[in-house]
C-alpha positions in Angstrom: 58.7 73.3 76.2 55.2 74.8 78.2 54.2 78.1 77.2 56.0 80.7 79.6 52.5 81.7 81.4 52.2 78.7 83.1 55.5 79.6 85.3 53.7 83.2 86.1 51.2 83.5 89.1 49.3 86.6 90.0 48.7 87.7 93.7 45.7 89.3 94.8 46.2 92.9 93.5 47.1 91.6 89.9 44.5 89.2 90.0 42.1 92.5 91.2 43.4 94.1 88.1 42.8 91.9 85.7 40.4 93.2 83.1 36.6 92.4 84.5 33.3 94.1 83.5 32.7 94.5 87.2 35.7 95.9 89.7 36.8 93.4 92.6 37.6 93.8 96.4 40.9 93.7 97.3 41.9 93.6 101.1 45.5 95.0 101.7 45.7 94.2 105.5 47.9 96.0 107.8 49.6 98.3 105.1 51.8 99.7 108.1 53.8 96.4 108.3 54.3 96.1 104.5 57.8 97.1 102.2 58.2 100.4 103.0 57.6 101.2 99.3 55.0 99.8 98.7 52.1 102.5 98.8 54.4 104.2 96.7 54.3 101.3 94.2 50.4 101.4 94.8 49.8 104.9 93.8 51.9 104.3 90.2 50.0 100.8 89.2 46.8 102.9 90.2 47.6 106.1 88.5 48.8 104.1 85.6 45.9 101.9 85.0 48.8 99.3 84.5 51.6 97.1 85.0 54.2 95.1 83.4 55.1 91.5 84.1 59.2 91.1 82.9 58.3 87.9 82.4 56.1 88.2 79.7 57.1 91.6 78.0 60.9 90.4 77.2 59.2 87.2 75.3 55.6 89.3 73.9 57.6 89.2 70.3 57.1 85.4 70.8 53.8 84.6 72.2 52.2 88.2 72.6 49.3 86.4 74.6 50.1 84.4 77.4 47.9 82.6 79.9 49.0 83.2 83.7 47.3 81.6 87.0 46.0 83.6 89.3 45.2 84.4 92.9 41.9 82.8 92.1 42.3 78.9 92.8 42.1 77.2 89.5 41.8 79.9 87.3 44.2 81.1 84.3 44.0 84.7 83.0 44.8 85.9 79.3 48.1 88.5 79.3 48.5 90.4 76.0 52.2 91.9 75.6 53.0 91.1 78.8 50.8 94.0 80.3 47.9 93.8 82.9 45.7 96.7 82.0 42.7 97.7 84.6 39.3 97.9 83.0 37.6 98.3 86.0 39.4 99.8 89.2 38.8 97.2 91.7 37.4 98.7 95.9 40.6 98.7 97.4 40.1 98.6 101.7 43.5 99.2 103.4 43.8 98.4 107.0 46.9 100.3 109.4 47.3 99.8 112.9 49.1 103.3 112.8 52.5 102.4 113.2 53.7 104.3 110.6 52.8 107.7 108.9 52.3 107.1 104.9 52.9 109.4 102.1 50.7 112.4 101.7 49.7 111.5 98.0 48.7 108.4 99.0 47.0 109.6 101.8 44.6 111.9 99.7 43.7 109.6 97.5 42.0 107.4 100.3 38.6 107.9 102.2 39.5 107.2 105.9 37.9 105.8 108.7 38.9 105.2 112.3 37.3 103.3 113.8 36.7 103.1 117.5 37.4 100.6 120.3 34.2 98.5 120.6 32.3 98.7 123.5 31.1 96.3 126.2 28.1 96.4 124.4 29.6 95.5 120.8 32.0 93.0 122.4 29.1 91.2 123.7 27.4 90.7 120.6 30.8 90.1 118.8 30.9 86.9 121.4 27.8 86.2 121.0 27.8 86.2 117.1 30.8 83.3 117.1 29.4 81.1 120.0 25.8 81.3 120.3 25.5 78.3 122.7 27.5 80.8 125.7 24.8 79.7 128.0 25.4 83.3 129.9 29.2 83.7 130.6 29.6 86.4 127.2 28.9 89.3 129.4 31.2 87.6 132.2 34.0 87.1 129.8 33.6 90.9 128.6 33.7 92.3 131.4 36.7 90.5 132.6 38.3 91.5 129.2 37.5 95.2 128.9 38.4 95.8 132.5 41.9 93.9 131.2 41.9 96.3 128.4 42.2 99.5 130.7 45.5 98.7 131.8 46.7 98.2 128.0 46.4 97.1 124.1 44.0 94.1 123.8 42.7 93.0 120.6 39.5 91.3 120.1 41.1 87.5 118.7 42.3 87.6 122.3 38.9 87.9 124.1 37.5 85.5 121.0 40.2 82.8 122.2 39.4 83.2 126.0 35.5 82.8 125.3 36.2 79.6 123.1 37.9 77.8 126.3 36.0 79.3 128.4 32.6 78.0 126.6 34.4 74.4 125.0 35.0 73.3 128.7 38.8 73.0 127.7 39.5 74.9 131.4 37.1 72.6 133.3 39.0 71.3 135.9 41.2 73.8 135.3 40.5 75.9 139.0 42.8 78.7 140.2 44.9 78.1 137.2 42.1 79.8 135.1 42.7 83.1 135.9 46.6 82.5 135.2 45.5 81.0 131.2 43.3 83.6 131.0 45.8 86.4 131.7 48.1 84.8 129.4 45.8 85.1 126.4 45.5 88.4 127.8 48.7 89.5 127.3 49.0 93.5 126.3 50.0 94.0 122.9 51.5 97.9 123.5 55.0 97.7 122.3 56.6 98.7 125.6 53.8 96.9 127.6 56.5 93.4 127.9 59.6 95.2 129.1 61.1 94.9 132.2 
């Protein structure tokens, strides 16, 4: 029978728990749209320094070190008695789009930041960053997009898209249907901005 380990997998925040001399990066992306318990369940494996895997603690009497995969391709991590313990707290960045309000212990235990709406400015350099060959239509593009943006939720993928058939020469030939794809990619993202 093969050892119980190799039937447990870490995710990324067990795998950014794992004892290391150095602490890791974990991205939790768009926090708002996870379990609703789960800063909750944050705050307790952070304040605890630990966690169990059931797994491995109802058979630690048996083999008290276990070896477990991880989120890292390839790699196997040791487990002893079926408890990851942090040696290092890894830099945790959690992003929100705001949909939600999250507890207020959680809340004081992070630094935040807002960050603003880029500007023409930024946006230009953002387009110019992933296609450098844009043989002049960036500033075009942006322009077109941030006066799109006025009338409601855009997100920057969605101007990134537009430039890349704008600048691949997927729309040549395209004409007065152009405008029509590119409003289509341009589609608001405000919740109510579809109804109707």
């Amino acid at each position: 029978m093969p050892p119980i380990g190799d039937f447990v997998h870490l995710g990324p925040l067990g795998t950014a728990l794992l004892p290391r001399a150095r602490p890791r990066v974990l991205l939790v992306d768009e926090l708002d749209k996870s379990d609703y318990d789960l800063p909750n369940d944050l705050l307790t494996i952070l304040e605890d320094g630990e966690f169990d895997l059931p797994e491995l603690v109802r058979v630690r009497n048996l083999e008290p070190e276990a070896m477990v995969y991880t989120a890292d391709r390839g790699e196997m991590a040791p487990i002893r008695d079926g408890i990851v313990r942090v040696h290092e707290f890894p830099i945790i960045v959690v992003t929100s789009n705001g949909e939600r309000e999250f507890p207020a212990a959680f809340l004081r235990r992070c630094v935040r930041l807002d960050v603003p709406e880029p500007d023409t400015e930024a946006l230009v350099d953002l387009v110019a960053a992933h296609f450098p060959e844009g043989d002049g239509q960036h500033r075009r593009i942006v322009e077109q997009f941030v006066a799109r943006r006025r009338q409601g939720m855009l997100a920057a993928d969605q101007l990134l898209n537009a430039t890349y058939l704008v600048t691949s020469g997927a729309l040549d030939g395209v004409g007065a249907d152009q405008a029509d794809l590119l409003a289509a990619i341009w589609r608001r993202l405000d919740p109510t901005a579809n109804l109707g």
